[in-house]
N, C-alpha and C positions, 0 to 999 in steps of 0.2 A: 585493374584500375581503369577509371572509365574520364574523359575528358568534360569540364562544365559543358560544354555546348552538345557534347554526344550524349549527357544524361536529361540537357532539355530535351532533345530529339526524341530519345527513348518515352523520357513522359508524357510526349504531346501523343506518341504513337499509343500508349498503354489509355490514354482518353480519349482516343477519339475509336478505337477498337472496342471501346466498353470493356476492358481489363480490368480495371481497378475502381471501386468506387472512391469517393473522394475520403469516407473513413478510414479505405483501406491504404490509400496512399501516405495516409500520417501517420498510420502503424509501421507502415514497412518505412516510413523517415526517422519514427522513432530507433526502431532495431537496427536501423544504417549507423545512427548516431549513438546511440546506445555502444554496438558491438566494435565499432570506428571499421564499419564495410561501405563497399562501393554500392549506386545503386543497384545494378546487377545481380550481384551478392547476395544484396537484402530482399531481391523480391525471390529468391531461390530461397532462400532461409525460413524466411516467411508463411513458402507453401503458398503461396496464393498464384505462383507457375511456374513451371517445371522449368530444369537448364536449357531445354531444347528449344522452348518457346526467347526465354530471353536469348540464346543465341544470336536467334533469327531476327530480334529486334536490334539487336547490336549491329550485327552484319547489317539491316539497312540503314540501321543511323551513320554507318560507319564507310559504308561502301567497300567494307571485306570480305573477301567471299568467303561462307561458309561450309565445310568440308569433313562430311562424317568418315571418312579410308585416304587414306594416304599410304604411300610407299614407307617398308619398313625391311628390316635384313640387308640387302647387299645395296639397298637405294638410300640405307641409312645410317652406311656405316661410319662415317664421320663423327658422327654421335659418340661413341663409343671411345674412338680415340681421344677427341676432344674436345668435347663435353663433359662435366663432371654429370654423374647420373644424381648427385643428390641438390646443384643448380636447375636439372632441368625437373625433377618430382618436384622440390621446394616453389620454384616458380610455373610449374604444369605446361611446359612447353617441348616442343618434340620437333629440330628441325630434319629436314631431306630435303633431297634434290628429284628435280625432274628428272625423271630418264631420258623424255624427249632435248631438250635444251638445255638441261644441267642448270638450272636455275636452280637458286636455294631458298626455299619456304621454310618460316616457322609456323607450325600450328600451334596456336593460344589459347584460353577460354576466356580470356579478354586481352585487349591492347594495354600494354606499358610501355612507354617510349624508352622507359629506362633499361629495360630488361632485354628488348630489341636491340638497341643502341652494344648495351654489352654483347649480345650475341653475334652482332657485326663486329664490333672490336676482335672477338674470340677466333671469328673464322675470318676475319681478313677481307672482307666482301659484304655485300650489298646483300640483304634478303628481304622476301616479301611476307608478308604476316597471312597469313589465315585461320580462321576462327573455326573449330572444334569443342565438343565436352571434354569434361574431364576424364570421364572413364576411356573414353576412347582415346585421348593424349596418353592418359598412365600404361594402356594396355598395349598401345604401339610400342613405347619407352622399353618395357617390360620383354618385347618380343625381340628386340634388338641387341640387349644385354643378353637376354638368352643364347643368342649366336653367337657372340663375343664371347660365351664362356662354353668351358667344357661340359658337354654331356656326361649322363652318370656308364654311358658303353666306353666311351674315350678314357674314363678316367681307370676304368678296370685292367684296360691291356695296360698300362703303363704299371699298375698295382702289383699284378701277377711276375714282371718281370724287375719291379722297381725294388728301392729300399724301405721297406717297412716298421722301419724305427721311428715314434711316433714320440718326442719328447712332450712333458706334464706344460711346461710353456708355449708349446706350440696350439693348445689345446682351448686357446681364449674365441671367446663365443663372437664371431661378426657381427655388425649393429645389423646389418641385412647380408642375406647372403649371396647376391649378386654383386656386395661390395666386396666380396672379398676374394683378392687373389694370391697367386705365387704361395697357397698355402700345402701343409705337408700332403702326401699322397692320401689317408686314411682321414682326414678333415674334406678334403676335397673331394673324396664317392659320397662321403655323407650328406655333407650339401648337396653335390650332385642327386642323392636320392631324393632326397628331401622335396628339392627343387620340380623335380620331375613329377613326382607323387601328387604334388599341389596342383599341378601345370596339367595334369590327365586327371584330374579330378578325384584321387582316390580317396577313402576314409581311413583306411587303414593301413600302416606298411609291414610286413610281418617277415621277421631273417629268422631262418629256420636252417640250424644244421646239422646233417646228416654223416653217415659215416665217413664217405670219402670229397662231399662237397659241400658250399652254403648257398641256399638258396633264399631270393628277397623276391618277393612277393606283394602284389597291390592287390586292395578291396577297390572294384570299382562299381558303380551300381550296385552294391551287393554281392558282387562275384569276385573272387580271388582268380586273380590270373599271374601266371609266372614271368618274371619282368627278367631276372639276372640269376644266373648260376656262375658261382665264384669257387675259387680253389679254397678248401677248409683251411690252409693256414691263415686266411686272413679274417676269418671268426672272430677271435679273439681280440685284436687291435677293433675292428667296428666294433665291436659289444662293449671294447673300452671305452672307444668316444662315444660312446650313447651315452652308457651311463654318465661319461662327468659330464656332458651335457644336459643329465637329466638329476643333477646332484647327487646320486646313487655311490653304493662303496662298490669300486672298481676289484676290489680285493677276494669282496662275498659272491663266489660263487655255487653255494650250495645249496642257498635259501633263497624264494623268491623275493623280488624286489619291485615298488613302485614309485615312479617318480614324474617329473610336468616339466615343459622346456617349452620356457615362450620365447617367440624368434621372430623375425619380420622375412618372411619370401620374396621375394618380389613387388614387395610394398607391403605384403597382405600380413595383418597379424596374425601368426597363427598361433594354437594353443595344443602341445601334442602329449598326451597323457603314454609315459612309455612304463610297461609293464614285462620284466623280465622272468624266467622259471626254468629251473635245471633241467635237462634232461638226459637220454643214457649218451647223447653225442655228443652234448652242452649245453652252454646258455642259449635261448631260442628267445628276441624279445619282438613286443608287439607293437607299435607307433601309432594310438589314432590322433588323426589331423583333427583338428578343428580350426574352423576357419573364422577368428572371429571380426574381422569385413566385410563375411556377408551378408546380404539382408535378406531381414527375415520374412518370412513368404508370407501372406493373408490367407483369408479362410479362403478366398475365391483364387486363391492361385496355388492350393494342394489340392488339386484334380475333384473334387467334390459335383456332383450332378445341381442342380437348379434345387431340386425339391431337398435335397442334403443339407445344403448350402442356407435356406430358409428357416429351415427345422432348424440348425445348429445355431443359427445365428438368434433366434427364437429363445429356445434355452439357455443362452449367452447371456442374453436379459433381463433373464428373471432375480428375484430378489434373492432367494435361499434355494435351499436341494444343492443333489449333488451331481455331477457330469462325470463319467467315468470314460476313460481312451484306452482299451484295452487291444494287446497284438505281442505278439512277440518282442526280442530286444532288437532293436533294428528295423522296427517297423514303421519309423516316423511320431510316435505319440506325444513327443517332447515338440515337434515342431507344431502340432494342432494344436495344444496347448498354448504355446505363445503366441501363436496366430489367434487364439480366443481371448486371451487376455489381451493382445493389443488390441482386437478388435472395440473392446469394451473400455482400454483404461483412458480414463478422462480427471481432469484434475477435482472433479466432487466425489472421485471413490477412491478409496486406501486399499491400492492389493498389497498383498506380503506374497510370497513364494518360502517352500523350501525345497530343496533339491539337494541331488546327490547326480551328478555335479551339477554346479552353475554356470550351463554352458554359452549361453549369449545375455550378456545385459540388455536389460530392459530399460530404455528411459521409464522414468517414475512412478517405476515397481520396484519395491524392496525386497531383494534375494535373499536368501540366508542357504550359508552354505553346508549341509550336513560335516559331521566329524564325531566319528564314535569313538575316535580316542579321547576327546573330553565328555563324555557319555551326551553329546549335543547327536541326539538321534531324529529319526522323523517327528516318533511321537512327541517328546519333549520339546522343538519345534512347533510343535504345533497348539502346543497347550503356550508357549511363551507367544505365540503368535495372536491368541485369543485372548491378550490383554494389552496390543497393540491398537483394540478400535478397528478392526479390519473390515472391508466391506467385500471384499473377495478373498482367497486363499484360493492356495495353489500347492498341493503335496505331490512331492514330485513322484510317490509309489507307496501304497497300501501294502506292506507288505507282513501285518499282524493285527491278531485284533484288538489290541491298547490303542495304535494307529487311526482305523476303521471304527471304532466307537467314539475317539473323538472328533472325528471329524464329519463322523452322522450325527451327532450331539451340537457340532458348530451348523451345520446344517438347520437343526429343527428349532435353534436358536437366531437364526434369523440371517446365516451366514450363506453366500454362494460358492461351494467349493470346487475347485477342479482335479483330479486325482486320474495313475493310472493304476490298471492290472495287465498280470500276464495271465491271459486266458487266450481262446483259439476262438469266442465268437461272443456274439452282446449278449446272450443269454448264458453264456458259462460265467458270466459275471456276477451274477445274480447267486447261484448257487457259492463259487469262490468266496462272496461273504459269510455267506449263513456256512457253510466248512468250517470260516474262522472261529465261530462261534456268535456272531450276529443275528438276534433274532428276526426271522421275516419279517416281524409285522413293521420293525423298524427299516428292513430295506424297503418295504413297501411305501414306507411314510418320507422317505428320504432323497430318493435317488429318481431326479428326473428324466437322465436319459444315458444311454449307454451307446456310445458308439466304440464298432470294432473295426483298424482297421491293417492294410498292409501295403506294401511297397511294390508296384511291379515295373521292370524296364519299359522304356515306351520307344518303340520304331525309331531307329535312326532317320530322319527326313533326308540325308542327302542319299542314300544308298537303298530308298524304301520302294519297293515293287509289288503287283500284286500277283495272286497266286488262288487258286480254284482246291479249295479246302475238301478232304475225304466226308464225306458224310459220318462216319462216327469220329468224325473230329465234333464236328456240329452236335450230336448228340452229347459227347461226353461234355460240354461245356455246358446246353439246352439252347442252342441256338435253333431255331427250326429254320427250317431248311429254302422256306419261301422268304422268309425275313436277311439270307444272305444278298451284300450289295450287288450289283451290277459289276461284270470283271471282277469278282472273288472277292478276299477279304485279303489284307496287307500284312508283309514281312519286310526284314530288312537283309539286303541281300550281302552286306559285308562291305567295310569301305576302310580306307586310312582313317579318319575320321574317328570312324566308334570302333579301333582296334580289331577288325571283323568281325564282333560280334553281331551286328545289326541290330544293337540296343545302343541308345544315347539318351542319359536323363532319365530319372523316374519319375510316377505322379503314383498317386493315390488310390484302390476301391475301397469303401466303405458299406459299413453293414449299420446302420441306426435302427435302432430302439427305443421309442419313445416312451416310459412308463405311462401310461392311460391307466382310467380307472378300470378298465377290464385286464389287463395285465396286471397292474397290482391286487386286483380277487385272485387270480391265477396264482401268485406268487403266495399268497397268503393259505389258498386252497391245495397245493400241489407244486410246492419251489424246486423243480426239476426243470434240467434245463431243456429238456425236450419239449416238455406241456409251454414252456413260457416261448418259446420259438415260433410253437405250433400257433398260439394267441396272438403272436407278434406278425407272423404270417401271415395269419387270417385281415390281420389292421393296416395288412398293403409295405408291410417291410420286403427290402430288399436284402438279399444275402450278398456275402462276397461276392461270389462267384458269379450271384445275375448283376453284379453292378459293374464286375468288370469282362463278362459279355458284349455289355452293353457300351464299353469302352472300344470291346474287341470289334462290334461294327462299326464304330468312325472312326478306324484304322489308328488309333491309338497305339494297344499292344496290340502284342498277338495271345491265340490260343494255346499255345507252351506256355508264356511269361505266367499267364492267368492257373492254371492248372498246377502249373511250380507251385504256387504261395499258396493256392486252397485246398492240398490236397488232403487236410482232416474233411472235407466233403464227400469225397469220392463217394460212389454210390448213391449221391442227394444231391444228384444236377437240377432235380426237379422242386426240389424242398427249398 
């Protein structure tokens, strides 16, 4: 909430800065008054400038200092005690104290006198306001309740020697899981894991057990690493609360089972698909996280080179043909996909989607969710899609040819479609149709470009050093030898941080394919996927392997990371 006199201030600053032009300021008056928001609000809403900027306008109209880090943990623990934690998300405010003088600040993303005033009433004293975003108030909030509750190591030793009677009422789902305490011992690791899993970024959480123990397990970047080894009596009890947490019958343990638990973490919606299956020492189930709060990346921000990036964004805009994302499961192709479709959706084109699953909403794209138990399959899908007036599609995987022939049929009809496969490179693409039964001349006529790609860890920055590489390291990748930098090429040397792996975060290489009319003779002449490589080669394509090379000199990844994910190359460092 922003005061009359602070939002003439703010206006006069947004006009005489050349901010806004005068049409733009009776849109964003409209959207204020339309949505009943402050000015502030409305010009974030708006998009015409980011929170950071209006911040900074605020704080000078305002004379508040504005403050991206603040003390949090033991400089904040008053919060915790008393503070409710759903007064301070609800109203986005997060007070602490100095260390030096014990003063006590709230940080805001705006001034309410009202909501100050209560927070003085609450603590008994005087405090001074300061202005922050929201991510950064939510994400302190978030770090502070995290101390004030039990870790998922803490909650094990009390497990091992506790009471493990887990009554069916004890068993109700928290609205967030930082809200909830004083709960039974076996609801309490699970949130615990749960919480952790989100909190170190995993994808997957995987309890596995063995003859004499259970072990739980995270996907992080791609990599499973071993988190907690628990005593096998307590198998049984978590494998209960998953399942009623994931509506499943608690009872069936013979058969596999699937099921979805949506939960709130730490504010963050997450969406966890849990998948259980017998084995000779038990039930063994699988957790993957989805997180759906996050946002979703742009073409220019999944690692893509300059020239990638042009060509992609290129075929994005064309009228018809088809775009193929082809890699592995796990390889990102769902995320370039929506990164193309956002890039592209504007309110004069009708995209449809279908998908199996429908992992992040799209504003003003209409998803549809596979389910082969009402025979609603891709293809069907997609034929129901093509009498929706669409001006894009989006299939979420080709995975036959009833699929593949209609969607090259929506293509030569006038349609832009986006699809993947699993194949190992952009010309095994080509072939994987005509396999299905597709004839050439229609991938020829069809299919505008083919990009493959994959996932590799990229350098931890705070732990990143550099290091004087073997010479057939250089060779096995085609680095020559003059083209390494000055003081070697970079690793990461292990920190708290990235778990010591010396990986933090993934990005992108890709391998594009542009069908040209000499690639489509080729294809028409000899559809092997060597000849169309060889053609593609020649027209200045880059491979996997040389694009994340080429990563590997600006200290991005390293030479393992690269090597892991391409090794169908091996032998054709030079191809």
């Amino acid at each position: 909430m922003t005061v009359p006199g602070v939002e003439d201030r703010i206006r006069q600053a947004l006009s005489e800065g050349g901010f806004l032009s005068p049409e733009q300021f009776v849109e964003v008056d409209h959207h204020a008054k339309r949505k009943g928001l402050a000015l502030t609000e409305a010009l974030v809403q708006s998009g015409f400038l980011d929170e950071m900027q209006v911040i900074g306008l605020l704080s000078e109209a305002t004379g508040v200092p504005f403050r991206m880090e603040f003390p949090s943990g033991s400089s904040a623990l008053p919060l915790p005690r008393t503070l409710p934690i759903q007064f301070a998300r609800k109203h986005t405010i997060f007070p602490f104290r100095d260390p030096d003088d014990g003063t006590l600040y709230v940080a805001a993303s705006a001034i309410d006198d009202e909501v100050m005033e209560n927070v003085r009433t609450l603590f008994a004293e005087e405090v001074q306001p300061v202005l922050s975003t929201r991510r950064s108030i939510l994400e302190a909030i978030n770090r502070t309740y995290e101390r004030a509750s039990e870790s998922a190591g803490n909650v094990i030793e009390n497990l091992e020697n506790g009471d493990l009677a887990v009554r069916v009422s004890d068993l109700e789902e928290p609205q967030d899981l930082l809200d909830a305490s004083d709960e039974a011992p076996i609801i309490n690791f699970v949130n615990s894991v749960l919480y952790e899993a989100v909190k170190e970024r995993a994808s997957d959480i995987h309890v596995e057990p063995f003859e004499d123990d259970l072990s739980v397990r995270y996907r992080v970047d791609g990599v499973l690493h071993n988190v907690h080894h628990l005593s096998k009596k307590l198998h049984s009890p978590i494998l209960s609360r998953v399942k009623i947490m994931a509506s499943l019958d608690i009872a069936e343990k013979r058969l596999p089972q699937d099921g979805r638990i949506r939960i709130k973490i730490a504010g963050k919606d997450v969406d966890i698909r849990v998948s259980t299956v017998p084995t000779s020492f038990g039930e063994r189930a699988v957790l993957r996280l989805l997180d759906r709060s996050q946002v979703l990346l742009g073409l220019s921000e999944i690692g893509m080179g300059e020239d990638h990036l042009k060509a992609v964004e290129k075929v994005t805009n064309s009228s018809h043909g088809i775009t193929l994302v082809t890699g592995p499961t796990g390889s990102g192709k769902t995320t370039t996909l929506y990164a193309a479709l956002t890039r592209i959706n504007s309110a004069d084109k009708n995209i449809i989607t279908v998908e199996d699953p429908v992992e992040y909403q799209l504003a003003g794209i209409s998803q549809i969710q596979v389910n082969p138990k009402i025979d609603l399959t891709f293809a069907n899908g997609l034929r129901s899609i093509l009498r929706q007036d669409p001006n894009v599609i989006m299939v979420g995987e080709i995975r036959d040819l009833v699929t593949a022939e209609i969607a090259i049929q929506a293509s030569l009809t006038g349609h832009l479609v986006f699809s993947t496969l699993h194949t190992n490179d952009a010309a095994g693409a080509v072939t994987r149709l005509i396999d299905m039964g597709v004839e050439p001349f229609l991938v020829a006529s069809s299919v505008n470009a083919i990009l493959a790609q994959r996932l590799v860890r990229m350098i931890c920055t705070r732990c990143k050093e550099q290091y004087d590489p073997l010479p057939e390291e250089l060779e096995e990748i085609g680095i020559d030898i003059k083209d390494r930098p000055e003081g070697g090429l970079w690793r990461g040397a292990g920190c708290a941080h990235c778990l010591g792996t010396g990986y933090l975060g993934r990005t992108g290489i890709y391998e594009l394919l542009i069908v040209s009319d000499s690639i489509k003779a080729t294809v028409l002449r000899n559809p092997d996927s060597g000849s169309i490589k060889k053609a593609a080669l020649a027209e200045g394509m880059r491979t996997l392997r040389q694009d994340g090379a080429g990563k590997v000199l600006k200290g991005i990844v390293t030479i393992e990371e690269v090597l892991r994910v391409t090794q169908e190359e091996n032998g054709h460092a030079a191809v």
